[in-house]
N, C-alpha and C positions, 0 to 999 in steps of 0.2 A: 504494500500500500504506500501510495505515495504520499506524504502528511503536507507537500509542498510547502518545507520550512527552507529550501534553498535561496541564499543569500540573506538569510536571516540575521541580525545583529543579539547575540542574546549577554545577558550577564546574570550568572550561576554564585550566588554565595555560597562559603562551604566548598568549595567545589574542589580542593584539591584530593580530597579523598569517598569512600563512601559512596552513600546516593549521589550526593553535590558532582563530583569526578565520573559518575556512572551515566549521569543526567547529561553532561559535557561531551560524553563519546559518542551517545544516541544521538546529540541535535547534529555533531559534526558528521554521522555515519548519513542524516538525514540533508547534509549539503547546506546548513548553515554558514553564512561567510567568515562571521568574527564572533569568537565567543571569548567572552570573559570573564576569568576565574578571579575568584575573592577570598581570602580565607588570609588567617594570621600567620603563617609558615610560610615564607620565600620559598624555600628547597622542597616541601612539600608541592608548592605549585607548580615547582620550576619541572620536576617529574611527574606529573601530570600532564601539564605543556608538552614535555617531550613526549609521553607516551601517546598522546591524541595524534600530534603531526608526523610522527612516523605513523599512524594507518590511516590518516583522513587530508584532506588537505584545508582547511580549516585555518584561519587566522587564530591564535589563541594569542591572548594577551594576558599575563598575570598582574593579580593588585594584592600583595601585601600590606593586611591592613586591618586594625581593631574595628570592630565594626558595632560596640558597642558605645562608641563614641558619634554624637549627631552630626561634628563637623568631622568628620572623617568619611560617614557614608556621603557627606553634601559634596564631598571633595572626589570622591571613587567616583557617584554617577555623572559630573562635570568630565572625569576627565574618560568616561566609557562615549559619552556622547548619547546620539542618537542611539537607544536602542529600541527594537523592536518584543523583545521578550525579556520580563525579570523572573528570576528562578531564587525567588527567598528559600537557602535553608540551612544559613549559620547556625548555631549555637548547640549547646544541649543542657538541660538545669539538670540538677542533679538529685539524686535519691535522697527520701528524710520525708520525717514528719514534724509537724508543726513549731516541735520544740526543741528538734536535732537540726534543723536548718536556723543560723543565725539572719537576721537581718542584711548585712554585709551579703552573705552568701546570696540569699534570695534575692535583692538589688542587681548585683553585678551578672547575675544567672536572666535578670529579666530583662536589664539595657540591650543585653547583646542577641538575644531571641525575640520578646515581645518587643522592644522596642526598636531593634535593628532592623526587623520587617516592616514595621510602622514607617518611621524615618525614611527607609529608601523607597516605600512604596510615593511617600510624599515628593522624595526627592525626584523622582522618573516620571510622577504622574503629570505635570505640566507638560513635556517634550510630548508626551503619547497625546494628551489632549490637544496638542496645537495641531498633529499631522491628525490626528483624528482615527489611531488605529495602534493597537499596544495588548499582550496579556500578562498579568500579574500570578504568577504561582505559587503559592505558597506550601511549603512542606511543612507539617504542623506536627503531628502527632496524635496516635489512639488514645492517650490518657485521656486528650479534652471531652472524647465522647464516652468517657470508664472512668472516673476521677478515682483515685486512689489514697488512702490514708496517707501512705509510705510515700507514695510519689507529689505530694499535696503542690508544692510550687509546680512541680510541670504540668500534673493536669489543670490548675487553674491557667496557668499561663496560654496551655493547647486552648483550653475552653476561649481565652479571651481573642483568640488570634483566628480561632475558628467564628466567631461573631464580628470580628470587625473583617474578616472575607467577606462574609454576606454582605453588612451593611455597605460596605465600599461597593461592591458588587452589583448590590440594590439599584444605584442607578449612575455604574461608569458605561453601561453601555451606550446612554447618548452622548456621552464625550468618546467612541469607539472603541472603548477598553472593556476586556472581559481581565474578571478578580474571580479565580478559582484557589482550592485548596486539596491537598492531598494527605490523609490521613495514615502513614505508615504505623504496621506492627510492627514486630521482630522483623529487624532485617539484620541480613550476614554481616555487618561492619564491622573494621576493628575495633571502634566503640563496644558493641555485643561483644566481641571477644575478649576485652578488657575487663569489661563486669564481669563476664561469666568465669574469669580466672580468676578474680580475688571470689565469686561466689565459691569457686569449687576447690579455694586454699581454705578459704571455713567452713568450708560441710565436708570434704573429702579427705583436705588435708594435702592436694596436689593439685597444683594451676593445672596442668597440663591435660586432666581429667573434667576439663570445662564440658566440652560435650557433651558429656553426660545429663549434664544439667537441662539440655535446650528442651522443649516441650515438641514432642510429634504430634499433637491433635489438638490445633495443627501448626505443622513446623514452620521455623524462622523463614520470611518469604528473602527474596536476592535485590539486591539495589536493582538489577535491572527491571525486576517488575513496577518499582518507585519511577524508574528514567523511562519507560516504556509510556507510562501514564503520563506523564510532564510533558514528553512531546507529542501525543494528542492532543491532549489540553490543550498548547500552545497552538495546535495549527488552527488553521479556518475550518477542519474537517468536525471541529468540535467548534463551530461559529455559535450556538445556541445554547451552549453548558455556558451560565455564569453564575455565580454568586452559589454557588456549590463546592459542597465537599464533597471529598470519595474518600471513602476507608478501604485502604490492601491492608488486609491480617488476617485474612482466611475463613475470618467471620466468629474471631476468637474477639471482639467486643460488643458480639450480642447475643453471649450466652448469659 
């Protein structure tokens, strides 16, 4: 299927690893012109960069760069330009309950997630509304639609970033813009792989028996089902999805 995203201009936060890097390969496989990577790590981008342009021929540009900071993403989409697709999906908050997450934590966990979406979605939405054609993506998270005791700051955070998709949503489509969102579960990252070794150094007593721990029903889905979704979303072939979420988790948060 042809999703006709060629000569596309997109910019991916997150993108040097993960979904964000997985998202980056699909749109270049799909004949995107320039795509642009965001994420805090130079040498993390810098390998990603390379591994796109040896299989795709794709413009990739890297941006090193905190993205919890509001004059840093005002500064990233000035110097991205025009683009045609944003692909929010920096951040990750971290596990705790109410009173194992200090304030500090839950602040710094939320600028660079909820608010890092917010800010570039503001910072890009003028350029899309002037040519009158632009989609916003946003990678959010299953918590918001499953709130969790244990995960308490990210499912609020999912929750709030999954409501201000709609309302933005609600009515960018006469400024030509569609604001959709994508709800991943378990996905293969080395994020999941990081937790699940300190889960399986305290329950098993060996990282290396992380494994063990993943759940089969049903199991961890692969970034590319996340990147497969995103560049639908992104094309015209999904001109009439807006102000929508979709959940990939297998249908493990609506048991």
């Amino acid at each position: 299927m042809d999703l006709q995203l060629k000569g596309k201009k997109v910019l991916i936060t997150g993108g040097s690893k993960g979904i964000g890097q997985a998202c980056a390969q699909v749109m270049a496989a799909e004949g995107c012109g320039t795509i642009h990577l965001a994420a805090r790590n130079e040498e993390d981008l810098m390998n990603a960069k390379l591994k796109i342009q040896s299989e795709y021929t794709a413009s990739v540009e890297i941006h090193p760069v905190d993205l919890s900071l509001g004059d840093n993403i005002r500064a990233l989409a000035q110097a991205c330009g025009d683009i045609d697709i944003l692909v929010n999906n920096a951040g990750a908050i971290p596990n705790g309950d109410l009173l194992s997450i200090d304030e500090d934590t839950w602040r710094k966990a939320w600028d660079l997630k909820i608010f890092g979406y917010i800010n570039l979605c503001r910072a890009v939405y003028p350029n899309m509304k002037a040519k009158g054609k632009g989609v916003i993506v946003n990678i959010i998270g299953a918590a918001g639609e499953r709130p969790n005791f244990f995960y308490i700051a990210g499912g609020a955070g999912n929750a709030s970033l999954m409501a201000f998709t709609k309302a933005l949503g609600s009515r960018s489509l006469k400024d030509g813009i569609r604001v959709v969102a994508i709800n991943p579960g378990l996905i293969t990252t080395q994020r999941l792989e990081r937790q699940m070794r300190r889960n399986a150094e305290r329950k098993l007593g060996d990282p290396d028996r992380w494994r063990e721990l993943l759940p089969d029903d049903p199991p961890p889905g692969e970034p590319s089902d996340i990147a497969n979704m995103t560049a639908f979303l992104a094309s015209d072939l999904a001109k009439n999805i807006n102000a929508t979420v979709i959940t990939i988790d297998g249908g493990s948060s609506k048991r």
